[in-house]
C-alpha positions as CSV (number, residue, x, y, z in Angstrom):
1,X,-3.0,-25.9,-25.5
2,X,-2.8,-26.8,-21.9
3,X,-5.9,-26.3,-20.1
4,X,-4.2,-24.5,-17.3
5,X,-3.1,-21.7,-20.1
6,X,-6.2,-21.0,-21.2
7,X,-8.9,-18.7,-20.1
8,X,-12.6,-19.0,-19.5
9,X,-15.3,-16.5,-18.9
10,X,-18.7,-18.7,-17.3
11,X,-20.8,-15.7,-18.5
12,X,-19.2,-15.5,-22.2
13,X,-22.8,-17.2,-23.0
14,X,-24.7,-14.1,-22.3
15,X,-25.3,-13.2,-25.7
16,X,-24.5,-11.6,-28.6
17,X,-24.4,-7.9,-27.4
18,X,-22.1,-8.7,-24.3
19,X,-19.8,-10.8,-26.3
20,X,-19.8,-7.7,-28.5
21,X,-19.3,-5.2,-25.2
22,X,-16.8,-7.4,-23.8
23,X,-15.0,-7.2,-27.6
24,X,-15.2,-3.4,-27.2
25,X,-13.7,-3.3,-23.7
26,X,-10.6,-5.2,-24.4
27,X,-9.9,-3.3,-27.9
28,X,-10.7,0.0,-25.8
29,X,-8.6,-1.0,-22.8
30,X,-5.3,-2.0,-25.6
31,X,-6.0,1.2,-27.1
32,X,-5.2,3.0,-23.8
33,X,-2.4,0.3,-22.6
34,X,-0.9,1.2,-26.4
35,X,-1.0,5.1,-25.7
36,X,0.1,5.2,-22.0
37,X,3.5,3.2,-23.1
38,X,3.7,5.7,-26.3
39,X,3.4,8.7,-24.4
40,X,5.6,7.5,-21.6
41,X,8.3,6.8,-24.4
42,X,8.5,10.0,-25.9
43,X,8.6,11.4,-22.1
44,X,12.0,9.0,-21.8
45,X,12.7,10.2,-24.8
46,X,12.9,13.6,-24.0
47,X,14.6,13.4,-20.7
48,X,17.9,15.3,-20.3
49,X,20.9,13.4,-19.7
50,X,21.3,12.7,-16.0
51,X,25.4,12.5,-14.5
52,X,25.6,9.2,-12.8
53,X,28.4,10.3,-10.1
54,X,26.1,13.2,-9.3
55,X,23.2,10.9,-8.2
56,X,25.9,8.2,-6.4
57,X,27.1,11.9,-4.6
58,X,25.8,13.1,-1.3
59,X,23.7,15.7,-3.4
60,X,22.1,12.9,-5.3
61,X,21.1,10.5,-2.5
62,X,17.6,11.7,-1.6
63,X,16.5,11.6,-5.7
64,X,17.9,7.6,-5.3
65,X,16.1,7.1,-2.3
66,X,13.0,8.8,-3.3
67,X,12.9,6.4,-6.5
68,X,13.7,3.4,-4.7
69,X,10.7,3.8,-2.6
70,X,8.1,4.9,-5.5
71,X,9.5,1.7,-7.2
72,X,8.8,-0.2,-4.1
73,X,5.3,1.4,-4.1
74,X,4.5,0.5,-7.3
75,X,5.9,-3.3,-7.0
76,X,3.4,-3.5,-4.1
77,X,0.6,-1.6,-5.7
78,X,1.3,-4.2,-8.4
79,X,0.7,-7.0,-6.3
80,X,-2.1,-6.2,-4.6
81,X,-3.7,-5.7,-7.5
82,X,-3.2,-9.7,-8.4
83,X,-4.3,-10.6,-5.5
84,X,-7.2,-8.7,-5.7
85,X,-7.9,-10.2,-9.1
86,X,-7.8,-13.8,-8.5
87,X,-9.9,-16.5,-10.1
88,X,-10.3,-18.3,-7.0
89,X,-12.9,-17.7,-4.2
């Protein structure tokens, strides 16, 4: 493997109990990541059919426009957040 791919944590050496609380977060944090794309699939799911012409109609403009800018919200929530996370200092 590349050493570009993988990943190191400088305090991974802390012990056995924060290797084993560090375990715990990333099963926990999957666990939630596993339930938040369940639940928001049986929300699409369940989602009535939507008529296409009626949001490309001057009735459904303001729903378009309101998604495009959440989606443009979250893109740059999204980013911030990587930049915020970076490995370098």
């Amino acid at each position: 493997m590349p050493s570009f791919l993988k990943r190191r944590d400088p305090f991974w050496e802390d012990g056995r109990g924060a290797r084993r609380v560090r375990t715990q977060q990333k099963i926990v944090r999957f666990g939630v990541l596993l339930i938040a794309v369940t639940l928001v699939a049986v929300v699409v799911t369940r989602l009535p059919a939507v008529d296409p012409s009626f949001l490309t109609g001057d009735a459904g403009r303001p729903i378009i426009g309101g998604v495009l800018l959440a989606l443009l919200a979250s893109c740059i929530l999204v980013g911030l957040a990587k930049m915020r996370h970076t490995d370098q200092y």
